[in-house]
C-alpha positions as CSV (number, residue, x, y, z in Angstrom):
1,X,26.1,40.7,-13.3
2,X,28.9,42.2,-15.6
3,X,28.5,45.5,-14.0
4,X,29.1,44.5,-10.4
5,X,31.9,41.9,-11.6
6,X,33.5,45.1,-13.3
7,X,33.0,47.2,-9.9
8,X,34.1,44.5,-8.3
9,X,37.5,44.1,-10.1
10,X,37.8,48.4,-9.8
11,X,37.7,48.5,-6.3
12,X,40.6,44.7,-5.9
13,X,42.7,47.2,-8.2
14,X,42.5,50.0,-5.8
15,X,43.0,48.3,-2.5
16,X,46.1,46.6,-4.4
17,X,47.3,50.0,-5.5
18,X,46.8,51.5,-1.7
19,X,48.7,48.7,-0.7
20,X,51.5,49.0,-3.3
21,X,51.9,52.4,-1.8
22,X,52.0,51.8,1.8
23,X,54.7,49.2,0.8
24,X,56.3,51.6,-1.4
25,X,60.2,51.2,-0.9
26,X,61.4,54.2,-2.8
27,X,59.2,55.9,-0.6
28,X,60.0,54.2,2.6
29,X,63.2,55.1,2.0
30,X,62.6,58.9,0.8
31,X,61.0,58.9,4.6
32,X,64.2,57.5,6.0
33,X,66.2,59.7,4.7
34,X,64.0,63.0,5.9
35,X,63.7,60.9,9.4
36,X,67.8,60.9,9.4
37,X,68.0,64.6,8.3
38,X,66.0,65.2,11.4
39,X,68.2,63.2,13.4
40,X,71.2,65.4,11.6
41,X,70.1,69.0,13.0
42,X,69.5,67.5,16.3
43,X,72.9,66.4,16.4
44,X,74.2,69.6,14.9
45,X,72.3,71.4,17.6
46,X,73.5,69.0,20.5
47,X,77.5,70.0,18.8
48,X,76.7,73.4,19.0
49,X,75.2,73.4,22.3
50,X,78.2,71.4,23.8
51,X,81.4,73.4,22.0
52,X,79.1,76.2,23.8
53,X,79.9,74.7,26.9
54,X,83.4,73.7,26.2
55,X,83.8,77.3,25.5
56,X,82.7,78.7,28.4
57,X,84.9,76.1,30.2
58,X,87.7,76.7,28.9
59,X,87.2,80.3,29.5
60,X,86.5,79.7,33.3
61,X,89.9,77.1,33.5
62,X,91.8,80.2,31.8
63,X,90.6,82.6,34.6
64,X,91.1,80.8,37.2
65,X,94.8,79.8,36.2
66,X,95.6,83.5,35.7
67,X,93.6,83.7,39.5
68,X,95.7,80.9,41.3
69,X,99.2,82.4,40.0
70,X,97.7,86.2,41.0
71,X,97.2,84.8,44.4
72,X,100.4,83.3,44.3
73,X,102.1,86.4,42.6
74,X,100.9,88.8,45.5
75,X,101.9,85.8,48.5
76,X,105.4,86.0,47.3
77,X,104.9,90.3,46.8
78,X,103.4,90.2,50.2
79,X,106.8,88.5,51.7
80,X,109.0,90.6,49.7
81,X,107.4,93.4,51.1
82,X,108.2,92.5,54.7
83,X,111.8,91.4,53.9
84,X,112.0,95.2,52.7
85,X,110.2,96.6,56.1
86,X,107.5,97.7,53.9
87,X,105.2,95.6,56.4
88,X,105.9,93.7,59.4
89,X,106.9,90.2,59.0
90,X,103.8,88.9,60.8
91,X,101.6,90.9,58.9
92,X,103.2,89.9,55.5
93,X,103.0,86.2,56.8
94,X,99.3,86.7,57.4
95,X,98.0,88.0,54.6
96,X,100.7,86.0,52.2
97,X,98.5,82.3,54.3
98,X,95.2,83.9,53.6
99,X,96.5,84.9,49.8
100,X,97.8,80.7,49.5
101,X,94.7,79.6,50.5
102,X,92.6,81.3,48.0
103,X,94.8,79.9,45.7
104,X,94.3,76.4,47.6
105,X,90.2,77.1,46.8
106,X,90.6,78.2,43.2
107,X,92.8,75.2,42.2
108,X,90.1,73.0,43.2
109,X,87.6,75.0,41.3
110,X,90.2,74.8,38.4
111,X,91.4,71.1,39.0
112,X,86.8,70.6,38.9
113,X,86.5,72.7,35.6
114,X,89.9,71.4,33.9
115,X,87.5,68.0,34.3
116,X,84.4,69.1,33.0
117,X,86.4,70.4,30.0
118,X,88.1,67.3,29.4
119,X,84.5,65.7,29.5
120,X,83.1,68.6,27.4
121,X,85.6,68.3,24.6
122,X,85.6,64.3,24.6
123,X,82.1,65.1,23.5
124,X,82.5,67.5,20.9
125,X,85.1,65.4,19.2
126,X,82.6,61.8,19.3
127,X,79.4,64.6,18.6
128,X,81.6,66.3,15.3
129,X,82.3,62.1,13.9
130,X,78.9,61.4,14.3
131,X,77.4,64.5,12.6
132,X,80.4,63.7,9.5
133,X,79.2,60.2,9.2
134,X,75.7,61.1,9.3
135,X,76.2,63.7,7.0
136,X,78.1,61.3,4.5
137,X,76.0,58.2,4.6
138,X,72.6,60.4,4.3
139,X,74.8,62.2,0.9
140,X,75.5,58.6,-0.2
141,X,72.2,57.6,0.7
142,X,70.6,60.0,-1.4
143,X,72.3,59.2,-4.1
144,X,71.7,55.4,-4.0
145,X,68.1,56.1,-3.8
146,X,68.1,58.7,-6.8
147,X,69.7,55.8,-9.1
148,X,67.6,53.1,-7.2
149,X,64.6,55.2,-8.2
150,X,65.4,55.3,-11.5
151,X,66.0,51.9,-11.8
152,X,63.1,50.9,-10.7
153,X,61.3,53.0,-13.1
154,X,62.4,51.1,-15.5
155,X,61.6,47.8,-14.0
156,X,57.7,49.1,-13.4
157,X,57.7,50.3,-17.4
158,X,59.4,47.0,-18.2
159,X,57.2,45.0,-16.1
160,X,53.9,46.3,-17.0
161,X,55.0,46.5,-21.1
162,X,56.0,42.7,-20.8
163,X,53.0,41.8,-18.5
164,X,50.4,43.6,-21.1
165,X,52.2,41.6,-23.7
166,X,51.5,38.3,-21.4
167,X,47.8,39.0,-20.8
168,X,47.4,39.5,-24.3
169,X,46.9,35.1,-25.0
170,X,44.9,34.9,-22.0
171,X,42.3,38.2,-22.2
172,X,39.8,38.6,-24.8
173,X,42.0,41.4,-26.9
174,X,42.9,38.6,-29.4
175,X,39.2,37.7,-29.5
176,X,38.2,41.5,-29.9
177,X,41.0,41.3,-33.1
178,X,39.9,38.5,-34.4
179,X,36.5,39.7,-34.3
180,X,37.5,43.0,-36.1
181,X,39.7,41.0,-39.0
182,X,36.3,38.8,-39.5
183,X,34.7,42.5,-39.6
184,X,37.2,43.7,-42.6
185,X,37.2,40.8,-44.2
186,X,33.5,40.8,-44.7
187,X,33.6,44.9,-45.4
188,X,36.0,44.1,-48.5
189,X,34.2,40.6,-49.3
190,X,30.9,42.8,-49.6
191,X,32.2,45.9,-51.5
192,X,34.1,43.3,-53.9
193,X,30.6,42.1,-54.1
194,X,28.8,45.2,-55.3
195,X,32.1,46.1,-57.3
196,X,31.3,43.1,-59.5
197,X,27.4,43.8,-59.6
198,X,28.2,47.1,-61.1
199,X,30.3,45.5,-63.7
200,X,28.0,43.2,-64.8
201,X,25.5,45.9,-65.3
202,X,28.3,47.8,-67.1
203,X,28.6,45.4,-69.0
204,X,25.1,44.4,-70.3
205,X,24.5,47.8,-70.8
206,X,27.7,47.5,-73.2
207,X,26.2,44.6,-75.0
208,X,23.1,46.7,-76.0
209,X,25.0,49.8,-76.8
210,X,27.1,46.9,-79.6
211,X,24.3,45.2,-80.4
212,X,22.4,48.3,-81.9
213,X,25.1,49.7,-83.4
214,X,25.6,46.4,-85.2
215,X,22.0,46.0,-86.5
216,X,22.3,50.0,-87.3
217,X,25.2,49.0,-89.5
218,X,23.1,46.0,-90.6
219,X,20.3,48.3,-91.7
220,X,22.0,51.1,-93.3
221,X,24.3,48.3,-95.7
222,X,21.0,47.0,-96.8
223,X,19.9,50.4,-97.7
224,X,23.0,50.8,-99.5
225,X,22.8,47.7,-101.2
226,X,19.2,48.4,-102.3
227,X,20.3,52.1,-104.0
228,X,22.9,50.5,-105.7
229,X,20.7,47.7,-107.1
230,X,17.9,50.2,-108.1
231,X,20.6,52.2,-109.8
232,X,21.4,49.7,-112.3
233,X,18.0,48.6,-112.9
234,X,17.5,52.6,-114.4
């Protein structure tokens, strides 16, 4: 019965500890944190990817400036030409209206891209605050959780030195002492015990040892005593 109320008890103090883990919020938040890193190099990428395109577009708006005021340029060459007799004025008027209306068709391309760079940089500029603020709060972050983690170290030490410290009236570890001072006790009654035996033999041994020495004394006076006494009889 005691075995299968210990096994018992084993595997309650497992499933708690899984679930201690599963609710672990140091590591919930550890997970966050990666899961916002994540989220930072896709929106590092995403910047990238879009000053890329504002780039490019501002590349194709400076082309097709310089393109508009070359078709203008040569319009205006074109006529000069024909007020010189270079050309014939009819000719210089033709090819200065087909000239313009390139122009006409590139500033609509330009007046399309100068838009799409407007839109593009809009984007970088909201994409680059973003990435800074992510970048901050996950550096903050991190450092919240280091100290947080600490702290609650020292809560779990705390907590499980003052909760061994509770259990301690209500388990059977003050039996178990109690049991083991009863133990010592005894050990110390029983060698006092056999201390004191030995001493009384000691000491009856002692006795004998005085008690023939005395009647040795006893004997050898009265040998004494009887020399002397046959002494003066001669």
């Amino acid at each position: 019965m005691g075995f299968f109320k210990r096994l018992f008890k084993i595997g309650e103090a497992e499933s708690n500890s899984l679930l201690d883990k599963l609710e672990d919020p140091t590591k919930m938040t550890e997970q966050g944190i990666r899961d916002m890193k994540v989220d930072l190099d896709k929106a590092i990428q995403s910047l990238a990817e879009i000053k890329g395109l504002a780039i490019r577009s501002k590349n194709q708006v400076d082309n097709l400036t310089k393109t508009a005021a070359d078709y203008e340029s040569k319009a205006m060459q074109l006529l000069s030409h024909a007020t010189s007799g270079s050309i014939s004025q009819e000719e210089a008027d033709r090819l200065a209206g087909i000239a313009l209306e390139k122009q006409g068709e590139v500033l609509a391309q330009l007046e399309a891209e100068s838009k799409n760079l407007k839109k593009y940089q809009d984007s970088v500029i909201k994409l680059d605050k973003s990435v800074h603020e992510l970048r901050n709060n996950i550096s903050k972050w991190e450092s919240e959780s280091k100290t947080l983690k600490a702290s609650l170290q020292v809560s779990a030490a705390t907590k499980s030195v003052n909760k061994q410290l509770t259990s301690l009236d209500s388990s059977s570890t003050v039996s178990m002492l109690e049991k083991m001072k009863d133990k010592v006790a005894k050990e110390e009654a029983l060698a006092e015990s056999y201390e004191e035996i030995a001493n009384e033999s000691k000491s009856v041994d002692d006795e004998i040892d005085k008690a023939l020495k005395t009647s040795s004394t006893t004997v050898s006076d009265k040998l004494a005593a009887l020399k002397a006494k046959m002494n003066q009889s001669s």
